[in-house]
N, C-alpha and C positions, 0 to 999 in steps of 0.2 A: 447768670452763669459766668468766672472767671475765665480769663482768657485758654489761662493754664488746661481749665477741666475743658474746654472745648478745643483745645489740642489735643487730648487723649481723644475725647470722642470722637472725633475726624480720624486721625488714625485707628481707632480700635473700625470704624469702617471700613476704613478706605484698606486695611489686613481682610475684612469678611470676605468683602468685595472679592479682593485678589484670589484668594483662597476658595471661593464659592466658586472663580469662573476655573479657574486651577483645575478643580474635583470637577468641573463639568466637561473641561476640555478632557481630562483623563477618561472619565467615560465613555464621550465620544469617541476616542482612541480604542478602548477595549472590546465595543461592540463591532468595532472591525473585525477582529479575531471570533471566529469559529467556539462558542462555549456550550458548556454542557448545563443544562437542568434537570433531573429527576432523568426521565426518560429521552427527553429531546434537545435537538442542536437546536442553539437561534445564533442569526449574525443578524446584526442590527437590531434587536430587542426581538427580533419575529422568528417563527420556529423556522429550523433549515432543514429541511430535506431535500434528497437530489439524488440524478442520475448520471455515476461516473463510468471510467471503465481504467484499463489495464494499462499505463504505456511507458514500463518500464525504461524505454532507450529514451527518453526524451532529452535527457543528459548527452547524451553521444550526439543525437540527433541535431542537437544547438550547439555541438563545435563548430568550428572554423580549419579542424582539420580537414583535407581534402577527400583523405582516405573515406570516413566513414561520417561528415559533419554534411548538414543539408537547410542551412536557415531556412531556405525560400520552402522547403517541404515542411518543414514544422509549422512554420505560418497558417502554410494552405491546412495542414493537419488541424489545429485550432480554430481555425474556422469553421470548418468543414464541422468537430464538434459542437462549438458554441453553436450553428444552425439546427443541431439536433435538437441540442436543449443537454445535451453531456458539459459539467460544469465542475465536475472531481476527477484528479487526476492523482493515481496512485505510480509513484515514480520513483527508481532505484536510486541511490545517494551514495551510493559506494559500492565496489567490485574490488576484489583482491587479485594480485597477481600470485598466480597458483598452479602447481603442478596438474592438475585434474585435468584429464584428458578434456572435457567438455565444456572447461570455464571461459567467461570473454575475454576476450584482448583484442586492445589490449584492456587494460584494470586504469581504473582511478590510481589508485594506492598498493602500498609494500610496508611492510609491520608498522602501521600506520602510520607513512608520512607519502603524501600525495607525490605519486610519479608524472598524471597526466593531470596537470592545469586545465590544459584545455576543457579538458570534458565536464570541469568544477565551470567553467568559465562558460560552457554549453549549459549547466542546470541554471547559473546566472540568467543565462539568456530566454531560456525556458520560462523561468518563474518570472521575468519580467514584458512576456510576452502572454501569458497567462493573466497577469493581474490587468494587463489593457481589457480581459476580456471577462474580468469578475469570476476567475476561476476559481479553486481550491485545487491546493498540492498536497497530498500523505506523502513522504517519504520515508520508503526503509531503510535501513542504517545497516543489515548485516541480513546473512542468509543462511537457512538452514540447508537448504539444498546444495549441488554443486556448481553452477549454473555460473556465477557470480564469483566465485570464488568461496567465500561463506565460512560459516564458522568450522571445518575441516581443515581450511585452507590456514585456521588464524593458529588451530592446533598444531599443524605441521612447523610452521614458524617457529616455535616454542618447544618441543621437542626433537629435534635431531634431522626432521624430515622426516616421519612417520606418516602418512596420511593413508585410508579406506579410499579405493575410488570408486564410482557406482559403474562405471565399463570396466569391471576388473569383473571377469567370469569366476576366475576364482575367489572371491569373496563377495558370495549372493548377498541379499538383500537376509537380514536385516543387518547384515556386515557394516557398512556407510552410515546406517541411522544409531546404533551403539557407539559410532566412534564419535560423531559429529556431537550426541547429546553430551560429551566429556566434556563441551566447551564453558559447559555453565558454571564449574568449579575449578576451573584450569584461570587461577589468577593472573598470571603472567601474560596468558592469550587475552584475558579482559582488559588487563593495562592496555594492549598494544589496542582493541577495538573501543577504547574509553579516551587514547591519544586522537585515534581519527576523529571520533564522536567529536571530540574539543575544536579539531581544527573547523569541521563544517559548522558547529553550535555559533563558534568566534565570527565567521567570514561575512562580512560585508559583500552584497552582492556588487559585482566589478561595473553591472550597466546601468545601475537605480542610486546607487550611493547607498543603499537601505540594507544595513544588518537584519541579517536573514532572523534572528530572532525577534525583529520588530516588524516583520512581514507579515501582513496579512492573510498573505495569497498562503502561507505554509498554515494547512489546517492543523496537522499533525505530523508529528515525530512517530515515525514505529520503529522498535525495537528490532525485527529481524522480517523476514518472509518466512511464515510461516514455522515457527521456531518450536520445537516439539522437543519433549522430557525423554525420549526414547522409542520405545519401539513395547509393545505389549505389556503383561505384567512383569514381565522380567525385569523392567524398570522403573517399578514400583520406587524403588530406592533413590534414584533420583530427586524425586519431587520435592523433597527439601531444597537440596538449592537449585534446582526450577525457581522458584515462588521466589526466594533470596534475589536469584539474578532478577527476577522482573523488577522487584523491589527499590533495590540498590540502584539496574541501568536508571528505572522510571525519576528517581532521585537525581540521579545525577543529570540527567536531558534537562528537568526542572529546572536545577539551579543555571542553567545557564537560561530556558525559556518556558519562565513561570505563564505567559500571559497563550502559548500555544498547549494543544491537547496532546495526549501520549496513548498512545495504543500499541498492541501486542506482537500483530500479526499473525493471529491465533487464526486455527483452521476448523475451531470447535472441537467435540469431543472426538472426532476421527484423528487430530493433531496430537488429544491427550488424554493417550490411552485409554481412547473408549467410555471415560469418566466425566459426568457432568459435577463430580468433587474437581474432579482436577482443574476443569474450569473454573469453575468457581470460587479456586482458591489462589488460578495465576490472575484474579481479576480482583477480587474484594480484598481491601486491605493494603493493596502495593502501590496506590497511587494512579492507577489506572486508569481512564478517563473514557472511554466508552470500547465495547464489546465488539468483535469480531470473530464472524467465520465463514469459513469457506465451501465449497459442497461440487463434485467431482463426479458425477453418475457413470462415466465409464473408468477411470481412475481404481474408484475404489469395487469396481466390478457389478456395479449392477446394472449396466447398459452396455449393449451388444452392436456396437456400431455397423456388423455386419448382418445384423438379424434383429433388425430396428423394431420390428411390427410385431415377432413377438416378445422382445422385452421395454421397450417405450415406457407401457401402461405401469408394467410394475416396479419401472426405473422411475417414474414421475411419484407413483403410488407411496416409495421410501423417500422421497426428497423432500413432498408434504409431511412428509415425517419429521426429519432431520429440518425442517425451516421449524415447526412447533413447536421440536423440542429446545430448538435456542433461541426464541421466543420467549419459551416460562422459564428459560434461565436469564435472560436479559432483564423480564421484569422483577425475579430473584434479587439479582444485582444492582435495578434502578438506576438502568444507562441504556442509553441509546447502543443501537444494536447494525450492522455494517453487514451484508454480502457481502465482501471483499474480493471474493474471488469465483465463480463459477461462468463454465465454457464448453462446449461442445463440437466433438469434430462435423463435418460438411457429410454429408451422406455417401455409407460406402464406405466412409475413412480415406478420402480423395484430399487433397492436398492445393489444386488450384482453383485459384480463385473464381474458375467459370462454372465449377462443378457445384451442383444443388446442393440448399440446408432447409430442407421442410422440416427435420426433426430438431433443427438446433431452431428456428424460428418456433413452434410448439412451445419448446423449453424456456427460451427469454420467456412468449406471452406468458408460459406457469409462474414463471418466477417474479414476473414483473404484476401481474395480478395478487399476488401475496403480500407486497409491496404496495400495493394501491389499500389492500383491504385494512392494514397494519397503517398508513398515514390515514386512512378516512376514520378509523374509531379513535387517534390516538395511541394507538400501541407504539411500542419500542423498535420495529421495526424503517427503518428511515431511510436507509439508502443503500444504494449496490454499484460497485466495480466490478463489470462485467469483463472474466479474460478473455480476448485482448483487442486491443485496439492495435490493426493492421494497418488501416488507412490506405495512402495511397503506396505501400509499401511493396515490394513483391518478391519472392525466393530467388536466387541468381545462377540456381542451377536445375539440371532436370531430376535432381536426384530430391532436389528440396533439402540439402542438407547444408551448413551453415559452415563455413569457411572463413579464418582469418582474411582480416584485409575488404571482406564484403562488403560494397559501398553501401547500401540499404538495409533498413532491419524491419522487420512483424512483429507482430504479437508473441511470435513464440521464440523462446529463448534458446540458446546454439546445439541445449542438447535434444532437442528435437526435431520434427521436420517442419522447416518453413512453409505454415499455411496450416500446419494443425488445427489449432483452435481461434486464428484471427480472423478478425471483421474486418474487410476490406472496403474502399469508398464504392465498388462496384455493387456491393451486397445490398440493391435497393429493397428487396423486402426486409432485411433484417435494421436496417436504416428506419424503415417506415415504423419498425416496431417499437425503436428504440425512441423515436420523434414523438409517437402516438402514449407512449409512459411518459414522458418529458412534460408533456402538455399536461397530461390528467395529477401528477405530480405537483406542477404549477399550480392548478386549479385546486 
């Protein structure tokens, strides 16, 4: 062999070589990230299932403002989970500053450009306090509700100051949910929540060095909390650009972070109108990357917090319901399938944290046995965000009602009563429940 042709040969190696280990290191890189197969998550080549819960403030909670920022408590919070075996954490990523009598403040942001650093500089701290501990982050990006600010808040912006509020006596229900679903074809209100989306997509976390798009620890992007086409069949008409906006946001998230998941925020068919079409069409087709819904037994009226014994049975009885029926639509779909959201008040509809949950502990065990049966055959059912994680948290008034300025936050958001529906670290039974799914999950 000439010298010549055994200089190619070396090099045409010694390119495989580089190139073999290239495509092997990228691998290794991507089974970091949270991916979808058929029906199931894996990270690291192995299927992922898990059990999260709710904790919206976690952003506020890792500032370093005085007023309302608690490193040393989010720590112990994280702990306190990862001993559970809780390992997903579903977390707000934006709040608008907004007229709405009931919204936080203060807000991240203003017609999308970040007024509170800090509290960006808290989910920094968060997510790199989380990944010490092999956690998972969903973060929602916008809100249907008024809680946050939300998509009402992004209409008013863009129209003159026009906003629906939900404490406005005069404009019942379904007043607030008509005006809010306008958000999905109202272009100008998308610019301004497609500016934020870019600044978060962009940011480099300030305590890791690590662009939030090459983050492991962020499972998923969701689109909004709970984001709904309207209100009955009266908005029927909607659903066109319903399924457009999934389409278009789910797009655009992508192009900034191809290598993380994107979900909806959906609440099942009770979010969209009642229709396992409607589901099925804000999910197939738009890029969409696994299924979620939610389920509300006293919410949507069929449990009677004050007459528990005789509606329980046939509040549990509809809920086996509602888990089956988004079941055969996730295997429809061929996506892994999320409880996201389901919570229950303390017995009586009591508020502090010493007062008894025999009926909300019942509920976990139902719903977490559904979950066990759903991972032991292989079904599509894989993991639940239980609302909310309270922790060592606690209301700061006797009224349990949420005040600007509060140093501390729950599980439940300002337009309710602090202690509604949160698990606090004193809740040892419901602790033990949550520990005892963790383990059999594991297994």
């Amino acid at each position: 062999m000439n010298k010549s042709l055994l200089k190619i040969l070396v090099l045409l190696v010694g390119c495989t070589l580089i190139f073999s280990c290239a495509d092997r290191a990228e691998k290794k890189r991507l089974k970091q990230f949270v991916s979808v197969n058929g029906t199931q998550f894996y990270l690291r080549g192995k299927p992922y299932q898990f059990v999260g819960t709710n904790m919206w403030f976690a952003a506020y909670l890792g500032s370093e403002n005085p007023v309302y920022g608690d490193r040393d408590r989010l720590v112990r919070e994280l702990d306190l989970l990862k001993s559970l075996g809780v390992t997903n954490l579903r977390i707000l990523g934006s709040s608008e500053r907004s007229p709405l009598r009931d919204s936080m403040r203060p807000a991240i942001q203003y017609k999308g450009d970040v007024e509170a650093e800090d509290i960006l500089v808290g989910l920094d701290f968060a997510l790199a306090e989380m990944a010490k501990r092999d956690m998972k982050a969903v973060i929602f990006l916008n809100n249907f509700w008024e809680w946050s600010g939300g998509m009402a808040t992004y209409l008013s912006w863009v129209n003159g100051g026009e906003i629906v509020d939900m404490a406005d006596p005069e404009k019942p229900w379904p007043a607030f949910a008509l005006f809010s679903a306008q958000f999905y074809e109202n272009e100008e209100a998308n610019k301004l929540y497609r500016k934020y989306m870019q600044t978060l997509l962009e940011r480099t976390n300030s305590i890791t060095g690590k662009a939030y798009v090459e983050d492991p620890t962020i499972m998923a992007w969701q689109l909004a909390n709970e984001p709904r086409p309207g209100d009955g069949r009266q908005s029927d008409g909607n659903l066109p650009g319903y399924y457009a906006w999934i389409k278009d946001t789910t797009a655009f998230i992508k192009s900034f972070a191809p290598d993380q998941l994107v979900s909806i925020g959906s609440e099942g068919t009770m979010g969209c109108l009642e229709l396992n079409e409607c589901v099925i069409n804000a999910h197939a087709g738009t890029g969409i990357d696994y299924f979620t819904f939610h389920m509300w037994l006293k919410n949507w009226g069929w449990f009677d917090v004050q007459n528990p014994q005789e509606t329980y049975v046939a509040a549990i009885t509809k809920a086996n319901a509602y888990i089956d029926r988004h079941v055969t639509i996730a295997q429809q779909l061929n996506m892994p399938a999320v409880l996201e959201e389901f919570g229950l008040e303390r017995d009586k509809g009591l508020f502090s944290p010493d007062s008894p949950v025999q009926y909300r502990d019942q509920y976990y065990q139902f719903v977490f046995s559904k979950v066990e049966a759903s991972v032991n055959k292989g079904g599509p059912l894989v993991g639940t965000n239980f609302w909310a994680w309270g922790g060592y948290g606690k209301a700061m008034h006797d009224d349990f009602v949420w005040r600007e300025g509060d140093k501390t936050f729950v599980g439940d958001p300002p337009q309710e009563p602090q202690g509604l529906n949160s698990v606090f670290a004193t809740d040892k039974s419901t602790l033990d429940i949550l520990s005892e799914h963790a383990e059999k999950i594991a297994r």
